[in-house]
C-alpha positions in Angstrom: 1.0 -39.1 -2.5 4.0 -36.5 -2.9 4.7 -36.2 -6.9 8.0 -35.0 -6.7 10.3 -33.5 -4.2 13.7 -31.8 -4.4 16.6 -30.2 -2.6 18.6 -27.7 -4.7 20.9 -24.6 -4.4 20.0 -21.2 -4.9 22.4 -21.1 -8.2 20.5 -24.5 -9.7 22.4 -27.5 -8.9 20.3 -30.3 -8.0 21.4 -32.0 -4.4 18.4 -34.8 -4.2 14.9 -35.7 -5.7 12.6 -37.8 -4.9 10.0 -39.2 -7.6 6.7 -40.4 -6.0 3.4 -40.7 -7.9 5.0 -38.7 -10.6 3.4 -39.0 -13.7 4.3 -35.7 -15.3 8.2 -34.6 -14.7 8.3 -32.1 -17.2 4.7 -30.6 -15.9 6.2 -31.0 -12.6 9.8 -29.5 -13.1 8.4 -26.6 -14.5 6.0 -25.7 -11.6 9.0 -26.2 -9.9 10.5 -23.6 -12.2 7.4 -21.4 -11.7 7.6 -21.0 -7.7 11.5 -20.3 -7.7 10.8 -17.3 -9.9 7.7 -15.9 -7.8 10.0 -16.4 -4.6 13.4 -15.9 -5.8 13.1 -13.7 -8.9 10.4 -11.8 -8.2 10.5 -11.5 -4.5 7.2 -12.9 -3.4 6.3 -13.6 -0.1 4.3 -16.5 -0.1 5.7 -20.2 0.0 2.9 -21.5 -1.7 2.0 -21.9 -5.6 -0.2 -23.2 -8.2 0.7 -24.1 -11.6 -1.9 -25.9 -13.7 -3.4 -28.8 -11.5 -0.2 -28.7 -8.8 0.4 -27.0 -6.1 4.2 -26.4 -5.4 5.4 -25.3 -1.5 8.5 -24.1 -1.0 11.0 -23.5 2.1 14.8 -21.6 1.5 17.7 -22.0 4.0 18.9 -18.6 3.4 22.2 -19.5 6.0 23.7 -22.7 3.1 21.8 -20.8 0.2 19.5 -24.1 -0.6 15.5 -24.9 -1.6 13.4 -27.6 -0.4 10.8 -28.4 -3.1 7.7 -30.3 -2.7 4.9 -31.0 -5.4 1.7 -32.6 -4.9 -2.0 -32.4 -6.6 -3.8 -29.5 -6.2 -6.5 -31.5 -5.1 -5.5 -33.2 -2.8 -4.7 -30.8 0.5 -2.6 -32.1 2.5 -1.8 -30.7 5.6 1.4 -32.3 7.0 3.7 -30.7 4.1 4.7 -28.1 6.4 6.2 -30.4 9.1 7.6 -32.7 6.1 9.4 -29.4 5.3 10.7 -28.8 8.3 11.7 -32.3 9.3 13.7 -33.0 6.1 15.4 -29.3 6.5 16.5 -30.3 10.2 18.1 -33.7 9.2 19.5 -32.5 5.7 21.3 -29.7 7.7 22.2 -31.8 10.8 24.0 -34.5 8.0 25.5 -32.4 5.4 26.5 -29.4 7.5 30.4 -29.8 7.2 30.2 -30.6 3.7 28.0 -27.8 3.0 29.9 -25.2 4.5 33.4 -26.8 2.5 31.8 -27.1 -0.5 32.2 -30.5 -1.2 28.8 -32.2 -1.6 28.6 -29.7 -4.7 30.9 -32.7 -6.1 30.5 -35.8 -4.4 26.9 -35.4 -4.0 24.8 -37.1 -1.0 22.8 -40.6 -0.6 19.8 -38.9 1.3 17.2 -42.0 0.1 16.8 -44.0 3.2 16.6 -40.9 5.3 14.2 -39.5 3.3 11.8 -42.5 3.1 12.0 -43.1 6.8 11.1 -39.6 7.5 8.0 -39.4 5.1 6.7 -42.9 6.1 6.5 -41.4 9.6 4.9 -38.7 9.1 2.7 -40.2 6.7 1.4 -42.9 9.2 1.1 -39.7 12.2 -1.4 -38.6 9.4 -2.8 -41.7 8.8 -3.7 -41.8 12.6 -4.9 -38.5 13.3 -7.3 -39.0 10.4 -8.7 -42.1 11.8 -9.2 -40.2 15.7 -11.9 -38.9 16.8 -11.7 -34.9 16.1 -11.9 -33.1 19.6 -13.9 -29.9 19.6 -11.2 -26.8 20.0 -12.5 -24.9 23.6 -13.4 -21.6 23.4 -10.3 -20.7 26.0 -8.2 -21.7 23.7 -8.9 -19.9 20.6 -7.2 -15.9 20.0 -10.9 -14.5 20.3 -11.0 -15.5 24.3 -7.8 -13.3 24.5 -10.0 -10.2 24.2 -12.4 -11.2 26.8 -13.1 -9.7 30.3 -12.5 -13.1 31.7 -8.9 -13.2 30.2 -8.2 -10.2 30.8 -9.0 -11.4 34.5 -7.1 -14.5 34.3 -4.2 -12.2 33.2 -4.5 -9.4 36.3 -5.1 -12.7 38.9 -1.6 -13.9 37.0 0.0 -10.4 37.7 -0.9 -10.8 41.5 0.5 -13.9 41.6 3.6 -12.5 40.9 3.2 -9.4 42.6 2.6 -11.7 46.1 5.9 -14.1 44.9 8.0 -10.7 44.7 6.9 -10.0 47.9 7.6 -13.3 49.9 11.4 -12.9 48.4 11.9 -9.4 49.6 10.4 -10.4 53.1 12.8 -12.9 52.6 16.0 -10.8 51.5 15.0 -7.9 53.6 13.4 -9.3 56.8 10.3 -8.7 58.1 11.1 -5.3 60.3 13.2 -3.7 57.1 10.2 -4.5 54.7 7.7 -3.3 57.3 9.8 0.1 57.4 9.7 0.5 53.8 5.7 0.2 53.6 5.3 2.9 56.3 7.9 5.3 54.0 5.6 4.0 50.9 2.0 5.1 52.9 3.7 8.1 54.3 4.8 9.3 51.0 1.1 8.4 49.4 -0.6 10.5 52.2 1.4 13.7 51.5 0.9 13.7 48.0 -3.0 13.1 49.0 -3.2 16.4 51.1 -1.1 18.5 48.5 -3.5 17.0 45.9 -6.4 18.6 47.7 -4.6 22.0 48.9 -4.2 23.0 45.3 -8.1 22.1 44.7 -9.1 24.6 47.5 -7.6 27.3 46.2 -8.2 26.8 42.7 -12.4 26.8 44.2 -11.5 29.8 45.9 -10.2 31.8 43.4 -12.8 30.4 40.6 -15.2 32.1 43.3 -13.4 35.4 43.8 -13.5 35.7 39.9 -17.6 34.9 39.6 -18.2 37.9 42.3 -16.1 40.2 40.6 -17.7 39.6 37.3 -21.0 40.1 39.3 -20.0 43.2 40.2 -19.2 44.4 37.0 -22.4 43.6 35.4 -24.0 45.1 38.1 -21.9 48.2 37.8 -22.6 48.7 34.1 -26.5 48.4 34.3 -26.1 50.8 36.9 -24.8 53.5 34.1 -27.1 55.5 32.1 -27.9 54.9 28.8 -27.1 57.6 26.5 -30.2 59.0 24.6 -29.8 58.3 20.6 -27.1 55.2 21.0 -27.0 52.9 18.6 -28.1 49.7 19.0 -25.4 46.5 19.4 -24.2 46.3 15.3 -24.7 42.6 13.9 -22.5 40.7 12.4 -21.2 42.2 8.9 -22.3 40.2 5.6 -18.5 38.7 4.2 -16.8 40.5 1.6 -15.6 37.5 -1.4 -12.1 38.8 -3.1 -13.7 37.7 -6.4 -17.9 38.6 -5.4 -19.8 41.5 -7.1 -23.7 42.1 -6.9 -24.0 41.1 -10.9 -25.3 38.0 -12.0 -24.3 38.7 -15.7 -21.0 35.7 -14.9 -23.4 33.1 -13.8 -25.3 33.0 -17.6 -24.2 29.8 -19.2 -26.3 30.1 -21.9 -24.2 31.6 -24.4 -22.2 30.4 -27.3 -18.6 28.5 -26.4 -17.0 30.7 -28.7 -18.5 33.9 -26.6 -16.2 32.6 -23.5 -13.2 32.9 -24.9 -13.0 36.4 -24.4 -13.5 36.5 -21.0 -10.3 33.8 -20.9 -7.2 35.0 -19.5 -3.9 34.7 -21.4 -2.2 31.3 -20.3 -0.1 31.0 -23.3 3.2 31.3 -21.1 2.2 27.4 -20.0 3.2 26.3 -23.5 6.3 24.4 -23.7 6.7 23.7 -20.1 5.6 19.9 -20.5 7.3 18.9 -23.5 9.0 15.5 -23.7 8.5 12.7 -21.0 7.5 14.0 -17.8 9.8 14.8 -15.1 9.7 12.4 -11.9 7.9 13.5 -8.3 10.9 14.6 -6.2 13.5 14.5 -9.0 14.7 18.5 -7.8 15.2 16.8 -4.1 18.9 16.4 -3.0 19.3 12.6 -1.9 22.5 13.7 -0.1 20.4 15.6 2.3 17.9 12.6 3.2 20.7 10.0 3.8 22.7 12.6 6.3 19.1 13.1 8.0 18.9 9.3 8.2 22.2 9.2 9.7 21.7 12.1 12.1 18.4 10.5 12.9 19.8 6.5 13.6 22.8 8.2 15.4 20.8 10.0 17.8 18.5 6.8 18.9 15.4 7.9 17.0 15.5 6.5 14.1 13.6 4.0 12.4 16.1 1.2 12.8 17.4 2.8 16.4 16.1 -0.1 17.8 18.6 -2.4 16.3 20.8 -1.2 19.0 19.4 -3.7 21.5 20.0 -6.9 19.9 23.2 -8.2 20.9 25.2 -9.8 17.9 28.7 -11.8 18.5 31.2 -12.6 15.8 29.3 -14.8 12.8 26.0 -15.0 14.7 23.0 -16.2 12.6 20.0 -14.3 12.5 16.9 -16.4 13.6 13.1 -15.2 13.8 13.3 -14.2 17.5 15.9 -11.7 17.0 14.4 -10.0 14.1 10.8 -10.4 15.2 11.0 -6.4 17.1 12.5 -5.5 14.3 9.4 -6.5 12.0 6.6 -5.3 14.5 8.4 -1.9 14.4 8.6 -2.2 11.0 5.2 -3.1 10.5 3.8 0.2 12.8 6.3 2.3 10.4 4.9 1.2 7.0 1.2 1.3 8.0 1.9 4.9 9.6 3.4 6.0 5.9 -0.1 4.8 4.4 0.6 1.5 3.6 -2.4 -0.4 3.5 -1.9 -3.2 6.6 -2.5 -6.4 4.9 0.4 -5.3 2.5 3.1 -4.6 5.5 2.4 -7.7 6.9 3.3 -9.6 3.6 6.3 -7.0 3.0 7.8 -7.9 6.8 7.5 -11.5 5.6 9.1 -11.3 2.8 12.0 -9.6 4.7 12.0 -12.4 7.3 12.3 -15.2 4.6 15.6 -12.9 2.7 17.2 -12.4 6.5 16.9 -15.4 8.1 19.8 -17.4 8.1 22.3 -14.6 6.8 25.0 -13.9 9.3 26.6 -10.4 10.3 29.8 -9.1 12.0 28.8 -6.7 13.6 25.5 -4.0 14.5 26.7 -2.2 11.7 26.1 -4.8 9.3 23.0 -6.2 10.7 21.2 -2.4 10.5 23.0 -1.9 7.0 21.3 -5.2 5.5 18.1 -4.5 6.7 17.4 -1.4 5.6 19.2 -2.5 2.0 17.3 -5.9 1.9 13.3 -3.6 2.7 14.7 -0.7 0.1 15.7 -3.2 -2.2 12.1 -4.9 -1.5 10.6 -1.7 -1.9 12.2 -0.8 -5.2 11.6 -4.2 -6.8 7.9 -3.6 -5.7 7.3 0.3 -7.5 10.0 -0.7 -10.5 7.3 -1.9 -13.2 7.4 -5.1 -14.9 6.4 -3.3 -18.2 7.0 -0.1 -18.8 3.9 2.3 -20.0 5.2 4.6 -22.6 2.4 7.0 -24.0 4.5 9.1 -25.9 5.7 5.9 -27.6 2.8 3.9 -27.9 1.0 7.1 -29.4 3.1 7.2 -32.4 3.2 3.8 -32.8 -1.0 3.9 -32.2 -0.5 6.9 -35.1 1.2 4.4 -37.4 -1.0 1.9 -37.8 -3.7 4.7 -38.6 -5.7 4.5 -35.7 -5.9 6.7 -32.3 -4.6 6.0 -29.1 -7.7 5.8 -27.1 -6.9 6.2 -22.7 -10.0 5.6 -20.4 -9.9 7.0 -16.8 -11.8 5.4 -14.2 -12.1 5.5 -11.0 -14.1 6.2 -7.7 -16.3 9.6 -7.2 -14.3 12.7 -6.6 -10.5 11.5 -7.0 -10.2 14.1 -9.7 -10.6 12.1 -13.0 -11.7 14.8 -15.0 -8.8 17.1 -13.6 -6.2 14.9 -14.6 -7.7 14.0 -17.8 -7.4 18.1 -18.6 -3.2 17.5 -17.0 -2.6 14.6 -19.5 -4.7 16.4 -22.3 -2.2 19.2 -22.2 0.4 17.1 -21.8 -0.1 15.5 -25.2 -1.2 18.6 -26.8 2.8 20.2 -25.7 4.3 17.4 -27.7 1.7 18.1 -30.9 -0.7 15.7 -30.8 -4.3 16.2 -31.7 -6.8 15.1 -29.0 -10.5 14.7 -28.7 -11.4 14.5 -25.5 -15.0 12.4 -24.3 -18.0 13.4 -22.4 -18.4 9.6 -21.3 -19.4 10.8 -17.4 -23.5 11.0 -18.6 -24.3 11.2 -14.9 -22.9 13.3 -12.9 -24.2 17.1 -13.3 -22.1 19.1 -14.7 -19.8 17.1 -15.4 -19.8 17.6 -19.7 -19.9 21.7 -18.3 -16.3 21.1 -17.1 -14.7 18.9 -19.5 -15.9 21.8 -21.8 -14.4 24.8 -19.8 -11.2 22.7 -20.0 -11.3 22.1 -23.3 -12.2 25.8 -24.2 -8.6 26.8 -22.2 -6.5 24.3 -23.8 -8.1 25.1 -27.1 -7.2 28.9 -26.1 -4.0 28.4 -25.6 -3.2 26.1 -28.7 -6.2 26.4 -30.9 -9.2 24.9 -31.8 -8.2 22.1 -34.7 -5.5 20.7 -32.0 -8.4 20.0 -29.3 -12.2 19.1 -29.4 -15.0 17.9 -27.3 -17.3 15.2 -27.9 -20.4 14.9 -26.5 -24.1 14.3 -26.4 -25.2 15.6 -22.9 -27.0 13.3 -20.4 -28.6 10.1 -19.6 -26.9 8.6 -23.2 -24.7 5.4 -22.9 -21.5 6.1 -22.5 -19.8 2.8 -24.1 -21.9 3.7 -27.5 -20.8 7.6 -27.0 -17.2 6.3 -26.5 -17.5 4.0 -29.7 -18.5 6.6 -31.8 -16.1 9.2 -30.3 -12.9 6.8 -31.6 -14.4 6.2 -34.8 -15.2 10.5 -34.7 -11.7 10.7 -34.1 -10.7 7.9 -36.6 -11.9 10.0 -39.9 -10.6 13.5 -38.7 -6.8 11.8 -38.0 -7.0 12.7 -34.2 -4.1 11.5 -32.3 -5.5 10.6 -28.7 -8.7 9.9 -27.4 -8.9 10.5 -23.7 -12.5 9.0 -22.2 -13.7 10.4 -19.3 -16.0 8.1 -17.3 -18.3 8.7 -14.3 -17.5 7.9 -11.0 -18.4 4.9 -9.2 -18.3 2.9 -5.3 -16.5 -0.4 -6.0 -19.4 -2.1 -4.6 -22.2 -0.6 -7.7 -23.2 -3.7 -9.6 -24.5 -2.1 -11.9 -22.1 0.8 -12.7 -19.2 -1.6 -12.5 -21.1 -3.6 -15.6 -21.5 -0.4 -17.6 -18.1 0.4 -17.1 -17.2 -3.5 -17.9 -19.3 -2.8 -21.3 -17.7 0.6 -22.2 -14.2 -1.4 -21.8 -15.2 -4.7 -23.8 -16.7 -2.6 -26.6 -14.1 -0.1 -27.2 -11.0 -2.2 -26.4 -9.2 1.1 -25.1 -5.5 0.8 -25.6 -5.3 2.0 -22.0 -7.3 1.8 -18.9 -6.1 4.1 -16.0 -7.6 3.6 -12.7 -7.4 7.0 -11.0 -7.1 6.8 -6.8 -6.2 9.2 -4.1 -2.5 9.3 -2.4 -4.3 10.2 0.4 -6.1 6.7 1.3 -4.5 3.7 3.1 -6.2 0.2 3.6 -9.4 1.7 1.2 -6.7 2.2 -1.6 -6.5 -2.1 -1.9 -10.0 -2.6 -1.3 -11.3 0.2 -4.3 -8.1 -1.4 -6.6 -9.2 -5.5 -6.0 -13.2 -4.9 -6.0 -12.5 -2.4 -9.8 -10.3 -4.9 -11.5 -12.4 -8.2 -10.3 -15.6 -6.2 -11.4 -14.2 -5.2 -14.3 -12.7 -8.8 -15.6 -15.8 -10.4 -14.0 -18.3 -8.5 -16.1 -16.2 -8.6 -19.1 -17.3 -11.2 -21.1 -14.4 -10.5 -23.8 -12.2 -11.3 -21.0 -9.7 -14.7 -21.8 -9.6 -17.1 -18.6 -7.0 -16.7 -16.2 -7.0 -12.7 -17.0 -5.3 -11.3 -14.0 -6.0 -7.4 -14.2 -7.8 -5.7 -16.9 -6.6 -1.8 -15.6 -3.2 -1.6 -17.4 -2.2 1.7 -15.1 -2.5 4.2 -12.2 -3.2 8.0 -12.2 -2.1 9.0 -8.5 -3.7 12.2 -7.4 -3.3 14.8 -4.8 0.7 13.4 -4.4 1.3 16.7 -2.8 -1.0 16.4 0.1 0.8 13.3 2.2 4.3 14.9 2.4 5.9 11.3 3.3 3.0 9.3 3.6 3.3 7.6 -0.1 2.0 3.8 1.1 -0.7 4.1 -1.2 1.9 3.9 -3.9 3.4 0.6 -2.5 -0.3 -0.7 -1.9 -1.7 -0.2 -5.5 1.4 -1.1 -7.4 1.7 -4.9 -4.9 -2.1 -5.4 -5.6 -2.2 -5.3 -9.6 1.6 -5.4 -10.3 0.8 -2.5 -13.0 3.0 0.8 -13.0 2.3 4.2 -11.6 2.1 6.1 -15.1 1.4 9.5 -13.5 1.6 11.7 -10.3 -0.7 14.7 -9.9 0.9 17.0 -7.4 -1.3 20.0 -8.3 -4.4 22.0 -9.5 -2.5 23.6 -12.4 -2.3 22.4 -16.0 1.5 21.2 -15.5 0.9 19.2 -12.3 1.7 16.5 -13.5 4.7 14.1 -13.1 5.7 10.9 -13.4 6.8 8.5 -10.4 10.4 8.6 -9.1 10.7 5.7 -7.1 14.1 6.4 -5.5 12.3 9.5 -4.0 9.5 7.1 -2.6 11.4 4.6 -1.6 13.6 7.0 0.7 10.2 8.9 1.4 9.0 5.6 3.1 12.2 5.0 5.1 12.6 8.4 6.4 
């Protein structure tokens, strides 16, 4: 049933295979391939993968640096490959062990046939048997849902008795019946004291609560007693607020007259030119690392740090790290990451990845243990944020410019996360390097929303000028993938740069939204699509991410099979609001595997940044 199975190092050399019902080696070998770069290269978490019609599960022996590899159809699900694992693991190790840690089966190599077949014949006829049995119903006591119960919790108080009552017998027993007698009567003396000071301090806190009711009696009583003055003025009501910026004109709130009317009343904001030119600086670039690691030390040294509790396991000389020792480790780790915003079903897979790296390594000392954790879930961390492609706009604009054509960006995203906001950030971003920009009215729902974009577009255009910055639209209730079409080819025949398409905002869970936004993409082919999300969101930050992109590639009919993520980027706003709670970062960027491209860490034209993941990374550890 098995197709192929293999033991190799971690550097490539091929210990044993074993060819079963192989009938593709090459398709085989290079699913093989496939699952040692999601696991090895890449730094993914799960043991299982699928290539084409296999299904490849893998298990490492981090300790002799070696892979146990077994193929089988996809189809065919079978469920003792986890104890085949295992079983081969134990009696490879058990076997080889000397010449593994020498060296020397690197050159004579091993005859691990006969073992092999009389290990997988085994198992194979447990299945077999299993199969054929008559499948027993699992009891409700048994299952983690009973756990919760009032009748476990019970079970659980009757267990502590039980103890309580054995502790008991053994001190009668150490101490003697007249010595543990004498220690109750201390124990019911001591309870009866604190029982009459308890309830001296609540007789004189209802004695002087009733002092203080007669005294204000008499008070009252005192001042209607006094004559009221003739001509006094009655008790004054509460004063109408005074606004910093309020007036009693309503001549501001006309918006009615000509853009070109407004620009007088604009203030100068010309001194904003320049600041953004180039590629954008990174989130936390101005911080001084030298300061966080000392904090860190200062903080581990004094027994509240993040990895204080490392201090309790109790390492010898050479000792191998196994799953119990590091399992507080990971369930202090795991309360950590999901404090800092991380959404939960993302720690839980990070702390497994961890496990899988540490397990098996050996250390020397504390020092080394604590060092190589927090170096193997920084590493981690890093690998995570570092993107696989790199999103260059500045790049891809000229390049876009080349080939005659504008660069066309869609923003997307769920209501109020700030869309059109950061649409105006990276609008004057482009506009300080000199590009030209025409900039979409694509949100036809949402009131008022073509009334902003404008007002943005007026201040940008105030500050630059009018040629370098337009707005397109058509007002309400239109269809925003046939505006956005014949905004691009608007911007097409008047040699605009970038097109930036603003879109309305929508739940993940609108059907019909999500296909209107599907259709706007299909149509226009944007070169790219930037979902915009909040910093500020933890386990809703997957949920929004998965539900867009499988919306989005479901409803896209344009779409090629096996299209993993149609949203090419993130826009990260209100960065400046979580202080060290960035887990939203690690959660989007593990979901889609697509870069951060920018940080919005303001309300101001220039708040705008780029992602340093060094400053995350340490912002996540801290």
């Amino acid at each position: 049933m098995l197709e192929l199975f293999s033991i190799f190092t971690k550097g490539g050399i091929v210990l044993f295979y074993f060819q079963g019902a192989c009938t593709q080696v090459l398709t085989s070998t290079s699913a093989v391939n496939e699952a040692v770069k999601g696991i090895l290269v890449e730094g993914s978490s799960s043991a299982v993968h699928n290539y084409k019609n296999l299904s490849i599960q893998l298990k490492l022996d981090n300790e002799f640096e070696l892979v146990f590899a077994v193929v089988v159809q996809k189809m065919l699900q079978l469920s003792y490959l986890d104890k085949l694992l295992d079983s081969i693991h134990l009696e490879f190790r058990d076997r080889y062990k000397n010449e593994l840690r020498d060296g020397s089966l690197w050159i004579n190599g091993c005859d691990f046939n006969t073992e092999f077949a009389s290990i997988l014949s085994n198992i194979e006829n447990e299945h077999r048997v299993a199969k054929k049995a008559p499948r027993v119903m699992k009891q409700f006591t048994e299952s983690k849902k009973f756990e919760k119960t009032a009748v476990a919790n019970k079970a659980l108080f009757e267990q502590d008795k039980s103890v309580a009552s054995t502790a008991a017998r053994l001190a009668t027993a150490v101490m003697g019946t007249t010595g543990l007698a004498a220690a109750e009567k201390q124990e019911q003396e001591k309870k009866q004291s604190d029982i009459e000071l308890a309830r001296e301090n609540l007789r004189k806190k209802m004695a002087a609560k009733k002092n203080g009711k007669k005294g204000a009696a008499t008070t009252a009583a005192a001042v209607e007693a006094e004559p009221k003055e003739k001509g006094k003025k009655g008790k004054k009501g509460k004063a109408a607020r005074e606004w910093e910026m309020g007036g009693t004109s309503t001549e501001g709130l006309d918006r009615s007259a000509p853009v070109e009317a407004t620009n007088m009343n604009l203030k100068d904001e010309s001194y904003l030119k320049g600041t953004m030119s180039g590629e954008l600086a990174g989130f936390g670039d101005d911080d001084d690392d030298d300061d966080v690691v000392t904090d860190n030390s200062k903080t581990s040294s004094s027994g509240g740090g993040m990895f204080s509790f490392l201090k309790n396991i109790n390492l010898s000389t050479q000792q191998t790290i196994t799953s119990e020792q590091l399992q507080p480790v990971l369930d202090k780790l795991k309360e950590h990451l999901t404090s800092k915003n991380v959404a939960a079903e993302i720690s839980y897979q990070l702390c497994d990845s961890l496990e899988s790296t540490l397990v098996g390594k050996s250390y020397s000392s504390f020092t080394g243990l604590s060092s190589t954790v927090k170096n193997a879930l920084s590493e981690t961390l890093t690998k995570i944020l570092s993107p696989k492609r790199r999103v260059n706009v500045l790049r891809d604009v000229v390049d876009a410019k080349a080939r005659g054509k504008p660069y066309v960006i869609t923003f997307c995203g769920v209501n109020g996360v700030g869309k059109s906001t950061n649409l105006a950030k990276v609008c004057f971003w482009l506009l300080d390097n000199g590009y030209r920009v025409l900039v979409v009215g694509g949100d036809t729902f949402r009131a008022g929303a073509v009334e902003q974009l404008r007002t943005h577009v007026v201040r940008l255009a105030n500050m630059y000028n009018e040629d370098m910055v337009q707005l397109y639209e058509r007002g309400y209730g239109k269809d925003p993938a046939g505006l956005a079409f014949e905004a691009i080819k608007y911007a097409k025949d008047r040699c605009f740069d970038v097109v930036l398409v603003d879109t309305a905002g929508r739940m993940q869970d609108n059907e019909p939204l999500m296909r209107a936004l599907s259709k706007l993409v299909a149509l226009n082919k944007p070169d790219l699509t930037l979902f915009v999300g909040e910093a500020l969101v933890g386990n809703e930050a997957v949920d929004q991410l998965v539900k867009f992109n499988q919306a989005l590639i479901d409803n896209n009919v344009s779409a090629e099979a096996g299209t993993k993520s149609i949203i090419d980027g993130i826009l990260l706003t209100k960065f400046d609001c979580i202080d060290d709670k960035v887990g939203a970062a690690i959660s989007m960027t593990y979901i889609t595997g697509q870069p951060i491209v920018f940080v919005g860490t303001g309300q101001q034209y220039p708040d705008l940044r780029a992602l340093n993941v060094k400053s995350v990374v340490g912002a996540l550890l801290r």
